[in-house]
VOGU-3710 file (C-alpha; in Angstrom, 3 decimals, decimal comma):
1> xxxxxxxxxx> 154,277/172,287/132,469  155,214/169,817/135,418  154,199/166,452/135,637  152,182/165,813/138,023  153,588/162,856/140,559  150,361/160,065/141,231  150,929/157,065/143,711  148,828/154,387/142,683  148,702/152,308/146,008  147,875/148,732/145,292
11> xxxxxxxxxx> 147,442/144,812/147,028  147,230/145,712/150,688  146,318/142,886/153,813  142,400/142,829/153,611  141,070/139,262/152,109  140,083/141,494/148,932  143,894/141,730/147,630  143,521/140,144/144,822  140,831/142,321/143,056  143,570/145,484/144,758
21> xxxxxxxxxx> 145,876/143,779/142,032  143,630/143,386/139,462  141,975/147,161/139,878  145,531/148,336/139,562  146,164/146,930/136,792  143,482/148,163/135,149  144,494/151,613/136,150  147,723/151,852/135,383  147,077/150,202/132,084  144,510/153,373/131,495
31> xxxxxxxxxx> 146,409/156,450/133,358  148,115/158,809/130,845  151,794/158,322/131,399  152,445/161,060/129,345  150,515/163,384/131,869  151,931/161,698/135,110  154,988/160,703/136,628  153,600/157,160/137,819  154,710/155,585/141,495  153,487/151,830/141,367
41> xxxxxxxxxx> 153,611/150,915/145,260  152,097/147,565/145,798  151,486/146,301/149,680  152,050/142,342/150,406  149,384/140,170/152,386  151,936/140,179/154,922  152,634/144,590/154,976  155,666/144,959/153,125  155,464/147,742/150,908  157,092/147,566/147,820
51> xxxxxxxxxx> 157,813/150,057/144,505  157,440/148,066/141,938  159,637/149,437/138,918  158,746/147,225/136,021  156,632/148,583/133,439  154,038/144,788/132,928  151,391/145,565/134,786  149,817/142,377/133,700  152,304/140,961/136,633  150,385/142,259/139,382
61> xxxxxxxxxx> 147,473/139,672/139,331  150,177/136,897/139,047  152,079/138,049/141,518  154,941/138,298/139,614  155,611/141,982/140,355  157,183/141,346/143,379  160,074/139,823/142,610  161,057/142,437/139,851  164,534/142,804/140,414  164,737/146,579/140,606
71> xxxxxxxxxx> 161,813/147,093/143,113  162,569/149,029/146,211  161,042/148,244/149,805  159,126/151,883/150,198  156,900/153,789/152,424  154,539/156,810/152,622  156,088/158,745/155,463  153,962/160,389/158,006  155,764/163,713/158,460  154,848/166,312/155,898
81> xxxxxxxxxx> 157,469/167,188/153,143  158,451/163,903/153,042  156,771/161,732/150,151  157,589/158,878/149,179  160,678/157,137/150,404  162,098/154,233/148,890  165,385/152,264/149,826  168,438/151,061/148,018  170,911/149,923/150,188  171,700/152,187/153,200
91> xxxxxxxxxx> 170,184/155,114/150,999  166,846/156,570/150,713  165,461/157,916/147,619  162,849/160,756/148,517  160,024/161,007/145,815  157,452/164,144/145,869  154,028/163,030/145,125  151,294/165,263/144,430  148,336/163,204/145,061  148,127/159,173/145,605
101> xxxxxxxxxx> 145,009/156,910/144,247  144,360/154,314/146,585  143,517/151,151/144,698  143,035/149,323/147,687  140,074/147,858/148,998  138,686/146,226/151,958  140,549/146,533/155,882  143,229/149,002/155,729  142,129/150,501/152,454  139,062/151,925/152,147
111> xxxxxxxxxx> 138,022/152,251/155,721  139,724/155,178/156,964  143,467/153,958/158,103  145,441/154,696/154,665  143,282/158,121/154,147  144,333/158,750/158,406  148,118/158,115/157,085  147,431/159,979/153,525  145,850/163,434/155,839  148,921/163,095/158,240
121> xxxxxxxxxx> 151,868/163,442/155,665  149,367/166,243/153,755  149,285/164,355/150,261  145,787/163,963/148,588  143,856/161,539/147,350  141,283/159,766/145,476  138,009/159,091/146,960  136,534/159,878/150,711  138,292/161,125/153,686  138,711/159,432/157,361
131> xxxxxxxxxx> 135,067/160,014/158,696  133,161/158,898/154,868  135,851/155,905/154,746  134,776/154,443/158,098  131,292/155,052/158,287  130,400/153,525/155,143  133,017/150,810/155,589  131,473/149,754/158,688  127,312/148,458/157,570  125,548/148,767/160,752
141> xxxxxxxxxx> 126,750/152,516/160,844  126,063/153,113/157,021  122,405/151,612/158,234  121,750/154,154/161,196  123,479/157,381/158,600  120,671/156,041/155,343  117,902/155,474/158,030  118,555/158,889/159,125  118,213/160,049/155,929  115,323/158,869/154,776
151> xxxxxxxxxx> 116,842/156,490/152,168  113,902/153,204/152,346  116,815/150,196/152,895  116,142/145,980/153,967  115,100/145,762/157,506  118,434/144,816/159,555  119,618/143,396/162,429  123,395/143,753/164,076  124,380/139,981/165,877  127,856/140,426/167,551
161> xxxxxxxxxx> 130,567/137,527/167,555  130,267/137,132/171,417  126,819/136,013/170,782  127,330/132,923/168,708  130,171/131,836/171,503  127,515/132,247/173,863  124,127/132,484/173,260  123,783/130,862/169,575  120,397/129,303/169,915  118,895/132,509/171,227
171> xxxxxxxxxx> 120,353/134,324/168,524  118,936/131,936/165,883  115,419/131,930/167,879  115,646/135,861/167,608  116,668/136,310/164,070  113,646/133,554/163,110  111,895/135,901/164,654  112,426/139,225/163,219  112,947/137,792/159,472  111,756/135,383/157,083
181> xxxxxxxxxx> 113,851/132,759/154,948  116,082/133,425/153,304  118,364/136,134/155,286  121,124/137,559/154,133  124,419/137,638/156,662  127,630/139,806/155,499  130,667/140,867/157,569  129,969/144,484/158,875  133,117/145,430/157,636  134,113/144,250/154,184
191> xxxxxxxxxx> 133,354/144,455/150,509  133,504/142,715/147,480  130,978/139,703/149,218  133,461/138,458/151,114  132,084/136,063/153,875  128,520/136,943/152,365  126,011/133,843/152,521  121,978/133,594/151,628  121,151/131,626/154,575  117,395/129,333/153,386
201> xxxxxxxxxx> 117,346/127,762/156,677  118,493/127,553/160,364  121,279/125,113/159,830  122,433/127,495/156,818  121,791/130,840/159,269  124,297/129,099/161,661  126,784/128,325/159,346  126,481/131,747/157,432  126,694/133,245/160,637  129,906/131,613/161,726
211> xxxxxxxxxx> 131,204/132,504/158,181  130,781/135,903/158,774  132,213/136,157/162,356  135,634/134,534/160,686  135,790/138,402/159,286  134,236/140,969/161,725  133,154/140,717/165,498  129,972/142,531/164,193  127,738/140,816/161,619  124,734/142,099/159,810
221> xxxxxxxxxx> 121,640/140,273/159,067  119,003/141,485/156,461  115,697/140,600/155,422  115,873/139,365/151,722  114,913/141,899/148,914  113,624/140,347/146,000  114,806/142,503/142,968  116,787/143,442/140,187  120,639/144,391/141,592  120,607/148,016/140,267
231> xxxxxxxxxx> 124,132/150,066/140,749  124,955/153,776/140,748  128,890/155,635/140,226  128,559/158,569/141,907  131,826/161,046/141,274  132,257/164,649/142,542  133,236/166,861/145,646  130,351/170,105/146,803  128,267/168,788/143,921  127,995/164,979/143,041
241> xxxxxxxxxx> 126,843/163,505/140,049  125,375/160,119/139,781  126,217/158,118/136,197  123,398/155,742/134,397  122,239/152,740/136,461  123,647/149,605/135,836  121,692/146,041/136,904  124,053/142,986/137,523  122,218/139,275/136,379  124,428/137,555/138,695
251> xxxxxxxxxx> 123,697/134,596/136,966  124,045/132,714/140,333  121,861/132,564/143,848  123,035/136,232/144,730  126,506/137,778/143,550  129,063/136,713/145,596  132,976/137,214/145,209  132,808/134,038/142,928  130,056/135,625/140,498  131,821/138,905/140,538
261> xxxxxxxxxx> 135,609/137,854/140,016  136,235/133,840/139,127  132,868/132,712/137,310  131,413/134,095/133,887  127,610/133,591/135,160  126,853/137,424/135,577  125,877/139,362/132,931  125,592/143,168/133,174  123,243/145,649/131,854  123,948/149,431/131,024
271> xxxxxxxxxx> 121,800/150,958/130,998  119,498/148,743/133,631  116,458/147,413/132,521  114,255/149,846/134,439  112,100/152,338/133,452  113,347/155,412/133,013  111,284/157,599/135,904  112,742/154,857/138,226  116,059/154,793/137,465  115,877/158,937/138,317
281> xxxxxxxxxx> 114,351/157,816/141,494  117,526/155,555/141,955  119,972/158,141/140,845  118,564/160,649/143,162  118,468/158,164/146,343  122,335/157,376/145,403  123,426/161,192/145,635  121,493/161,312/148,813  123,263/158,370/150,417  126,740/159,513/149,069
291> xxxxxxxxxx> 126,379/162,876/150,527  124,697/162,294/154,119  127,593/159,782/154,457  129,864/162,721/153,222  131,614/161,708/150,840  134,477/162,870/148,229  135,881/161,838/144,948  134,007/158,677/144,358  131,769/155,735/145,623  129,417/153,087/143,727
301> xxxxxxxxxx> 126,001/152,912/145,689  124,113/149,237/145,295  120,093/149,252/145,267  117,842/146,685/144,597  114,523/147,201/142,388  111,830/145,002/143,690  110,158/143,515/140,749  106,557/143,834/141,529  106,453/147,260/142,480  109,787/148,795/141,286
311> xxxxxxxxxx> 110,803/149,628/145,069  113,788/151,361/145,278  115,843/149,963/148,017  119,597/150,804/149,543  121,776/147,733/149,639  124,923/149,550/150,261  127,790/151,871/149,619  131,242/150,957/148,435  133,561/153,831/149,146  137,062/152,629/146,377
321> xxxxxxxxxx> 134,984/150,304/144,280  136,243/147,848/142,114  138,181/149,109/139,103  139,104/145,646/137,085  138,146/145,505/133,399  134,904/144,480/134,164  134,032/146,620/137,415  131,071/148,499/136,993  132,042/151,485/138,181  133,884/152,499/135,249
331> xxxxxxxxxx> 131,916/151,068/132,926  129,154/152,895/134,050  131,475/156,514/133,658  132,479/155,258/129,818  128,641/154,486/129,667  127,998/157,664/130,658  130,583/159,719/128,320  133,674/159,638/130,381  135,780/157,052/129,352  138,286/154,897/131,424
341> xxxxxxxxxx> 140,978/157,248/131,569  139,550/160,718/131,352  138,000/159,348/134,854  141,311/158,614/135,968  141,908/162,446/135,421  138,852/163,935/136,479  139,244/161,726/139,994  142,664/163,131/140,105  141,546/166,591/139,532  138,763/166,009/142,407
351> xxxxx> 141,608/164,534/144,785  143,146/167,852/144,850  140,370/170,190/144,915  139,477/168,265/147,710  142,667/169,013/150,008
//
């Protein structure tokens, strides 16, 4: 039986490179080798793209990997039929790959460009298409798809960058307005918390606001929720299935990038600590977001669960979550009865039913 070929597509330009490198590592630590013929492409912060040919995948998050002496600069091409090409010299080294898992997250990744590039040259691929990737990279638009649907979510407001060159002191007057301390203000278009502040005050609001605007031209402001961080995997195609909930203890003021990826503080509980008729109620609101957003393959939805009432409410949808040794979205799969890589397959197998 032929090997399949699988591009594992890893680093990338977005300010969430790092956890690309650590993600990928965890994959390609878990993928069967014996099942796949394995195509390691890593992207620098500055676009070069690179096949990495060493086998220490425990190089990536140093760095190291790219200065293995056998790597070759590479590309996906465009034009069907093509692959993979990779360059030695004046030669070029044509590779056929079956299907490519994007490991990338953040600008360029997960928000429609690679999946444009991946639809052009024909090859599939893990997790949602153009439309899914963009809309539920970009907040404000996830916000108008969930409100359409029903799906109860924090009360938001959209403040664009030309604002806080121009009119910053209306825009504090008007947020001060609409919400009560503390607000939360996140980048429209990132993930992992990047350039995500809890502002308690105005002089905090106008710093987290300038944060954000170093990131996106559009910035979102929410009402705080106050309530257990409860999150969902969702996997499938025509007919997705949602795993257990999980609740992050962030262990900090909120879970930012530091709580998530350099700190210890957060502590995470599979199954959450939520009673059980809720945590249905949660499951079912997390298929419902994943599929009016339309998407494919695989996304981990974020809700919060007020604690006086057991509200369920949408934080958001993250379209190539995290896939480190400690991401929760496949911890909540091995939670679940799929372990690590036995999701790598089924993701694969969804990637090409999906074409």
């Amino acid at each position: 039986m032929k090997k399949l070929s699988v591009c594992i597509l890893f680093g990338g330009m977005s300010p969430e490179h790092e956890v690309s490198l650590r993600s990928a590592e965890s994959v390609l630590n878990n993928i069967d080798h014996s099942k796949y013929n394995v195509f390691p492409v890593g992207i620098t912060k500055e676009g070069d793209w690179i096949l990495y040919t060493g086998k220490d995948y425990a190089k990536l998050p140093t760095g190291e990997w790219k200065s293995h002496p056998n790597n070759r600069r590479a590309a996906i091409s465009p034009v069907r039929g093509q692959g993979l090409l990779s360059f030695e010299g004046d030669c070029v080294v044509r590779e056929r790959i079956d299907v490519v898992f994007p490991v990338l997250h953040g600008e360029n990744g997960e928000d429609g460009a690679m999946q444009g590039l991946l639809q052009m040259a024909g090859i599939p691929y893990v997790g949602p298409h153009v439309a899914a990737s963009a809309v539920a990279m970009d907040k404000t638009l996830t916000k108008l798809v969930v409100d359409h649907a029903g799906v109860p979510q924090a009360a938001w407001q959209l403040v664009r960058r030309g604002e806080l060159d121009n009119h910053m002191e209306n825009t504090l007057d008007s947020l001060e307005l609409r919400f009560r301390y503390p607000m939360f203000v996140k980048p429209a278009g990132t993930g992992s918390s990047v350039g995500v502040s809890k502002a308690s005050d105005r002089q905090t609001l106008h710093a987290a606001l300038l944060a954000a605007a170093r990131y996106d031209s559009k910035i979102l402001v929410e009402e705080f929720i106050h309530g257990r961080e409860v999150e969902v995997a969702v996997m499938g195609n025509d007919n997705p299935v949602a795993s257990l909930c999980g609740e992050i203890d962030s262990g900090a003021d909120f879970y930012d990038y530091d709580a998530k990826y350099v700190t210890d503080t957060s502590t995470a509980y599979i199954p959450a600590r939520i009673p059980e008729d809720v945590a249905e109620v949660v499951r079912d609101a997390a298929v419902k977001v994943y599929s009016s957003i339309g998407c494919q393959g695989l996304s981990r939805v974020d809700f919060f669960v007020t604690y006086e009432e057991n509200r369920v409410v949408f934080n958001e949808i993250n379209t190539l979550p995290g896939f480190t040794s400690i991401s929760m979205y496949p911890k909540l799969f091995a939670a679940s009865g799929i372990p690590y890589s036995q999701l790598i397959d089924k993701l694969l197998e969804l990637a090409l039913e999906a074409c």
